[in-house]
C-alpha positions in Angstrom: 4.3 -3.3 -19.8 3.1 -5.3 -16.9 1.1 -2.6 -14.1 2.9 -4.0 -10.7 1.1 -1.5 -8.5 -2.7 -0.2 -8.7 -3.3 3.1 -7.9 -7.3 3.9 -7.4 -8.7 7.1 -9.5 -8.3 8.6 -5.9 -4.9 8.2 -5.8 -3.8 8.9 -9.2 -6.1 12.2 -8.8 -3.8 13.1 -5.5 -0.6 12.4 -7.0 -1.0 14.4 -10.3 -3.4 17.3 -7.9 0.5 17.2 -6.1 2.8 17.5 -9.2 1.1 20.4 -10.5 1.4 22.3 -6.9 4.9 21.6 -7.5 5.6 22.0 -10.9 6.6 18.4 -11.7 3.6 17.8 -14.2 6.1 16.2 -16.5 7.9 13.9 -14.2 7.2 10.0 -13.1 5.6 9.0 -10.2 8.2 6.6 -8.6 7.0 3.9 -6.3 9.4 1.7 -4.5 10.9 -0.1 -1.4 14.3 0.3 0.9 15.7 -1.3 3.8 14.8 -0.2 6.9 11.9 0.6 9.6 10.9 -1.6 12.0 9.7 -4.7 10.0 12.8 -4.6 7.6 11.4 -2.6 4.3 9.6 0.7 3.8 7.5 2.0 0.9 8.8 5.2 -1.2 7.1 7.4 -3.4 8.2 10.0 -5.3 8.7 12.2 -8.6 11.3 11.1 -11.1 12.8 12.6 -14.2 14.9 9.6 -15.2 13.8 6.4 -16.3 16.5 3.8 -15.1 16.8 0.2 -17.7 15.9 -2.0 -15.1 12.1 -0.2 -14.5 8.5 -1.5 -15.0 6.7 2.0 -16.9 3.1 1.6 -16.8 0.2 4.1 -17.1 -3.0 4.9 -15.1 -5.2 7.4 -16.1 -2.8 9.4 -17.8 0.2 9.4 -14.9 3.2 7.6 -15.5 4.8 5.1 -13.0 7.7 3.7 -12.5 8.9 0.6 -10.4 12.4 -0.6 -10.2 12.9 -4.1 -11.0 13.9 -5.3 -6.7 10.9 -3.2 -5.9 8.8 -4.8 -8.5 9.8 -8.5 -6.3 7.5 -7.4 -3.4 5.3 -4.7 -4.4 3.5 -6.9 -7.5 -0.5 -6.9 -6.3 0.0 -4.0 -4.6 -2.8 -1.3 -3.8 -2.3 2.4 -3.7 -5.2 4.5 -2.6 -5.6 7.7 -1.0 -8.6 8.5 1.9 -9.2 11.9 3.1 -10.4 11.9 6.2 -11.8 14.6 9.6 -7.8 15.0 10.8 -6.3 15.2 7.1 -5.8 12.9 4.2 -3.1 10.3 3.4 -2.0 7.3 1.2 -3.0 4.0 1.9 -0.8 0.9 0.5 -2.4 -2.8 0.9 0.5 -5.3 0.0 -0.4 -8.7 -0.4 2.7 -10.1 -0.1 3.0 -8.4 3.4 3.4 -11.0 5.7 3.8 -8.5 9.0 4.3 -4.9 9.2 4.8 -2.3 12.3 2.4 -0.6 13.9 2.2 2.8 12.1 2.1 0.5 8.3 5.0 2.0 7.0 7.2 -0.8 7.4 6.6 -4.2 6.3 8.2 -7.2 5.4 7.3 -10.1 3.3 7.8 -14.2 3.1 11.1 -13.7 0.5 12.0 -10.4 1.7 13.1 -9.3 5.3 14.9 -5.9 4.5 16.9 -4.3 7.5 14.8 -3.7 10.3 16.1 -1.0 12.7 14.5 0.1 16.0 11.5 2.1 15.7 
């Protein structure tokens, strides 16, 4: 199936480095949007046991992903790295089809999509 998100090798090393601290080696990594944050929509990411009908399943390095099908509308071209840096490491998303986000990049919203922004 189509891959709608990119994770780097850093990334996918991260996430699977993270299931097997806690014990979710055989779950999906779920990678999504909701309404809400200051722009309107925020990213999610998570481990999964149940594949839903509606979800894009694609592979990376042996981790299995999963985006719903509304997520799949805004997240397509998506970036997913992660940077470790002097204070601590983190994920880092770039979303082309961000047209403006909030100051702290966790919120965003695009040209289609405006969410439900609520006050920061």
């Amino acid at each position: 199936m189509e891959q709608i998100v990119l994770l780097t090798e850093k990334a996918v090393e991260q996430v699977k480095q993270m299931m097997k601290e806690s014990g979710e080696e055989n779950a999906y990594f779920r990678v999504g949007v909701y309404g809400g944050g200051c722009s309107g929509l925020s990213y999610a990411m998570g481990f999964d046991h149940h594949k839903r009908e509606d979800d894009h399943e694609f592979e990376k390095d042996g981790l299995r992903i999963l985006v719903d099908k509304e997520s799949a509308l805004v997240l397509k071209g998506t970036t997913i790295d992660y940077e470790q840096g002097a204070m601590g490491g983190g994920f880092t998303i770039h979303n082309p089809n961000a047209i403006a986000s909030c100051g702290c990049g966790s919120s965003f919203r695009t040209a289609t999509h405006a969410g439900t922004p609520e006050e920061c």
